[in-house]
TORPA-4810 file (N, C-alpha, C, O; in nm, 3 decimals):
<nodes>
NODE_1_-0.087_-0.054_0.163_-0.134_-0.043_0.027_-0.218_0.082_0.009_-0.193_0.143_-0.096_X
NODE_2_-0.290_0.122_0.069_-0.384_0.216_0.106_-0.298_0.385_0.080_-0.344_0.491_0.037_X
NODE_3_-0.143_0.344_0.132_-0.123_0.505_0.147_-0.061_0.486_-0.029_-0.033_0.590_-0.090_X
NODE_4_-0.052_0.408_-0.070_0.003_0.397_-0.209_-0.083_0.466_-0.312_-0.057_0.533_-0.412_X
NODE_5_-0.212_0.419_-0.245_-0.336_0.524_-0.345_-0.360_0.656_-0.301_-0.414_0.726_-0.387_X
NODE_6_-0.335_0.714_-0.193_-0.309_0.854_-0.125_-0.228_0.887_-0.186_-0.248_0.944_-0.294_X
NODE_7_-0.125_0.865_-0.145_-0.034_0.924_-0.257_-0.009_0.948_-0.402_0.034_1.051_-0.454_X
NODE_8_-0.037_0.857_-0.450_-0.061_0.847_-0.595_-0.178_0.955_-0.640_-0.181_1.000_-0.755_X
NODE_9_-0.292_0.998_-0.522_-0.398_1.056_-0.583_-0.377_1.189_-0.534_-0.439_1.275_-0.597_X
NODE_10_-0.278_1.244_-0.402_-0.304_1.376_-0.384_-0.150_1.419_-0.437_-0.148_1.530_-0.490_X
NODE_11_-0.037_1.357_-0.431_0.089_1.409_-0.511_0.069_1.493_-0.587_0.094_1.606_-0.545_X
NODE_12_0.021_1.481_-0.720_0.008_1.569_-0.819_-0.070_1.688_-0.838_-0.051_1.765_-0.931_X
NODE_13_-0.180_1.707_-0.727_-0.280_1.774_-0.738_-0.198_1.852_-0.600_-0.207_1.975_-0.603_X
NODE_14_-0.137_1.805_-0.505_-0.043_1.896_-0.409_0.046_1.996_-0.471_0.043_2.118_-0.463_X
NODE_15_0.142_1.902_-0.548_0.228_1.945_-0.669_0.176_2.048_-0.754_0.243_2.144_-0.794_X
NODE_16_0.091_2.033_-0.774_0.024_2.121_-0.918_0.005_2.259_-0.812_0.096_2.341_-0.827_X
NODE_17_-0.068_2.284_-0.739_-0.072_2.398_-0.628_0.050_2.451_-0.581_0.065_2.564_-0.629_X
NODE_18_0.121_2.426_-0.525_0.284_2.451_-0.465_0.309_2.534_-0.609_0.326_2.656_-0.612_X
NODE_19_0.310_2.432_-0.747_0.405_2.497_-0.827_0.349_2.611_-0.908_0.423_2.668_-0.988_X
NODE_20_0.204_2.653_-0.888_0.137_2.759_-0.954_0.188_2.878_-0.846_0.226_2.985_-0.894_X
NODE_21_0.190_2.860_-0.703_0.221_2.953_-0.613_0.365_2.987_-0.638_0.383_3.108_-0.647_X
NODE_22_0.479_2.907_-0.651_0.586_2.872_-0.656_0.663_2.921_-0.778_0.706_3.033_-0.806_X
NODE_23_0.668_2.799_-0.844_0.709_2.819_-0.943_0.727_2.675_-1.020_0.672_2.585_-0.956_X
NODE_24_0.764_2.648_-1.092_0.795_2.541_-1.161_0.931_2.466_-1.113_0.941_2.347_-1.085_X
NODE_25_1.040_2.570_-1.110_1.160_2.506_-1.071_1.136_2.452_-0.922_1.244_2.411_-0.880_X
NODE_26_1.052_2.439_-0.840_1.053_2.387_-0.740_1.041_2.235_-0.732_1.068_2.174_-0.629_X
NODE_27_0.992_2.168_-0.861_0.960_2.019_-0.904_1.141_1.947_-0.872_1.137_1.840_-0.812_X
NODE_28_1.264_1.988_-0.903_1.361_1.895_-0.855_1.352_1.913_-0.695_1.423_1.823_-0.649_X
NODE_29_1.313_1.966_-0.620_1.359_1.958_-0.464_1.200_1.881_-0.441_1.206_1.764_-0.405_X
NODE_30_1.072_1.937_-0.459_0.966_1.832_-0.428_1.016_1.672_-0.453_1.004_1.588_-0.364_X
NODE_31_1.061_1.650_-0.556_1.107_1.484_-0.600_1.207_1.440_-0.494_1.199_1.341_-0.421_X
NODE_32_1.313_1.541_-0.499_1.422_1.470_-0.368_1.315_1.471_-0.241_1.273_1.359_-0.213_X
NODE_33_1.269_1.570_-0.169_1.222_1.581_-0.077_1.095_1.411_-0.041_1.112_1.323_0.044_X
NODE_34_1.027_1.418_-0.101_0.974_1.267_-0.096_1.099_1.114_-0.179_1.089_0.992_-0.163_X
NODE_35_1.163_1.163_-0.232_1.285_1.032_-0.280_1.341_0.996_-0.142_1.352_0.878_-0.107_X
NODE_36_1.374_1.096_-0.068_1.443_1.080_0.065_1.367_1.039_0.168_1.406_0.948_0.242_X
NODE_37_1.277_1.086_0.180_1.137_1.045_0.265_1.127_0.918_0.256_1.153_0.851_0.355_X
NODE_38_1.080_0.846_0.118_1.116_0.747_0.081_1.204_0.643_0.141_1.142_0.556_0.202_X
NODE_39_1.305_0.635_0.139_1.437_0.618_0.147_1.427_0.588_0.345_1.440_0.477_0.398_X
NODE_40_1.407_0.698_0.406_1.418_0.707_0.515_1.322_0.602_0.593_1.367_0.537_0.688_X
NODE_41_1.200_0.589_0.553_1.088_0.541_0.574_1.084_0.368_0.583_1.046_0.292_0.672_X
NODE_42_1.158_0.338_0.412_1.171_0.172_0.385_1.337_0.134_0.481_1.360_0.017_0.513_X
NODE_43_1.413_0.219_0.507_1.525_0.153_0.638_1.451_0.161_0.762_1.460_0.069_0.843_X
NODE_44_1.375_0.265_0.785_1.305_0.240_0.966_1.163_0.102_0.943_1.118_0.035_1.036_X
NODE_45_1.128_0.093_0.821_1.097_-0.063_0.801_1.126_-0.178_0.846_1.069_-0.263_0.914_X
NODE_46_1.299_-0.155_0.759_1.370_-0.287_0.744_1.440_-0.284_0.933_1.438_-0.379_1.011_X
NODE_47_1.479_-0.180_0.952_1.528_-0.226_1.087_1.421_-0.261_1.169_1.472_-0.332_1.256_X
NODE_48_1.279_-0.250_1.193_1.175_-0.291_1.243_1.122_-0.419_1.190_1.014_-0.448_1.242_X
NODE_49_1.156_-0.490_1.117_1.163_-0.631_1.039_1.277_-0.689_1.169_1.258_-0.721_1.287_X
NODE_50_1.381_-0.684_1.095_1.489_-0.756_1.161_1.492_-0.743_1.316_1.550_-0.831_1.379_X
NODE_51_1.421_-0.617_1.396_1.463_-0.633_1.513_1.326_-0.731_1.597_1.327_-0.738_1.720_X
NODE_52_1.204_-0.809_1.509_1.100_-0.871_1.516_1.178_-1.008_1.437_1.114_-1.112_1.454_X
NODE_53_1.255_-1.018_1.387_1.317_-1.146_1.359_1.392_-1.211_1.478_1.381_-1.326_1.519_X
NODE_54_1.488_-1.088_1.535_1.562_-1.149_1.629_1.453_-1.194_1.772_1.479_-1.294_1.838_X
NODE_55_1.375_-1.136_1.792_1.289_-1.171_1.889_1.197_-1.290_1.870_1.151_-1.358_1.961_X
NODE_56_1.175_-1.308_1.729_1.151_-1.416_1.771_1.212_-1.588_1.715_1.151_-1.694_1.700_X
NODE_57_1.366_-1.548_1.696_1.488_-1.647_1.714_1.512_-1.682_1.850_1.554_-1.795_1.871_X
NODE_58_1.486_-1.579_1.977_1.532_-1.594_2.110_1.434_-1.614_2.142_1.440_-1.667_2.253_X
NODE_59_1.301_-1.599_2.099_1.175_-1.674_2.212_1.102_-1.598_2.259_0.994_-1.629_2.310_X
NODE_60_1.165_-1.446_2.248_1.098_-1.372_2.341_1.040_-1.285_2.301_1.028_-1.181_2.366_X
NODE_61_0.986_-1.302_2.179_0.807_-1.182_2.104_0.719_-1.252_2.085_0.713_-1.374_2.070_X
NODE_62_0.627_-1.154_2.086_0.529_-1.243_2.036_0.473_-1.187_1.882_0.387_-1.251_1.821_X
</nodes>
């Protein structure tokens, strides 16, 4: 929950810097670049869920 407010509080103020140096058109690849991050992050989740399910169907986690 914690990095939800990190993020939420330095995103834009990261963003806002990058795109004064940058430029503006850099805002569609910043969005993919964390969409994917995203993305990448909630499957190494879910396979770390399920592979703590199967362990402890067989007995053997704790």
């Amino acid at each position: 929950m914690a990095a939800a407010y990190i993020g939420a509080t330095f995103m834009p103020t990261v963003f806002g810097h990058v795109q004064q140096a940058v430029g503006i058109g850099v805002m569609p690849l910043y969005l993919t670049v964390f969409a994917v991050l995203n993305l990448v992050l909630i499957e190494a989740a879910y396979i770390r869920m399920r592979k703590g399910e199967r362990r402890k169907m067989s007995g053997t986690g704790t």
